[in-house]
C-alpha positions, 0 to 999 in steps of 0.5 A: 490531548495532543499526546493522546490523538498521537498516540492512538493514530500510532496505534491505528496505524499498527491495526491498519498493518496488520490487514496486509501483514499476511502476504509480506514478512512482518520485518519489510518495513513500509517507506511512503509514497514519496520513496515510490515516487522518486523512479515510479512517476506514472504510477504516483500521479495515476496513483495520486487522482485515485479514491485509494490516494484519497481513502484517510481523508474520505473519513469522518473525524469519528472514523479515523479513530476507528481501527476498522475505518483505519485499517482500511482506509490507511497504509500504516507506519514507517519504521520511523513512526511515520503514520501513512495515510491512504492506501498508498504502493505498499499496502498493496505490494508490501513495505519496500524497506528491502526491495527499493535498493538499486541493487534490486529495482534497476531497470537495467538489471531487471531487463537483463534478467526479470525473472532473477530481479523479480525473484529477489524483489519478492524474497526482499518483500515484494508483493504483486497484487492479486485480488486475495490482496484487494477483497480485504478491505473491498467487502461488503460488511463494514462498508456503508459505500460498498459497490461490488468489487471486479478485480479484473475491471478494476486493478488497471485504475490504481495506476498503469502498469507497463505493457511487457515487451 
């Protein structure tokens, strides 16, 4: 049984990647929070108090066997199998695999040349969040707890985003 339950949690979670597949190359593997974490510790604990933080755990038993509750309620896998719950960083600005390296994500390098980092980081898979990126999961259809959706009020609640110097 336990076999199973994996399995089709494995196969949630590959349903659950394909929601956000569009924006990112399918080959930007996802990492986890936690790699996020480790240079962006305002946007995770901001991050960690949201309902995105908390999405997976939102549903019912019956739910999180549902691709459809998954898919959005979820992240995806890691390269490693690694099954993500809720909808962490890269569901929202694509698997990091290639654009976590220090080569890319410096805030040294980044301020001697943003527009060439911000380059690379988005060749390497970076996406910046528009609300074409939001409106997947946030829609009405499907959506018992459907509350009407703002982009414009509601991106600076996922987490803060530094002030431009």
């Amino acid at each position: 049984m336990r076999k199973v339950s994996i399995l089709v949690l494995m196969f949630m979670a590959l349903m659950a990647s394909s929601v956000f597949a569009s924006d990112a190359k399918k080959d930007h593997a996802y990492v986890g929070v936690k790699k996020c974490k480790t240079c962006h510790k305002a946007q995770f604990k901001s991050w960690s108090e949201t309902g995105h933080a908390k999405a997976f755990d939102l549903l019912s038993a019956e739910e999180q066997k549902d691709p459809k509750c998954v898919g959005c309620h979820s992240t995806g896998t890691t390269a490693k199998g690694v099954f993500l719950e809720g909808v962490q960083c890269e569901a929202c600005h694509g698997g990091g695999k290639d654009f976590k390296s220090s080569k890319i994500m410096s805030k040294k390098k980044w301020k001697a040349d943003p527009e060439a980092h911000k380059k690379m980081a988005i060749e390497a898979g970076l996406i910046y969040p528009k609300e074409e990126n939001c409106v997947r999961c946030h829609t009405k259809e499907g959506n018992t707890n459907f509350k009407e959706f703002k982009f414009a009020e509601r991106k600076e609640l996922v987490h803060p985003v530094p002030a431009k110097k």
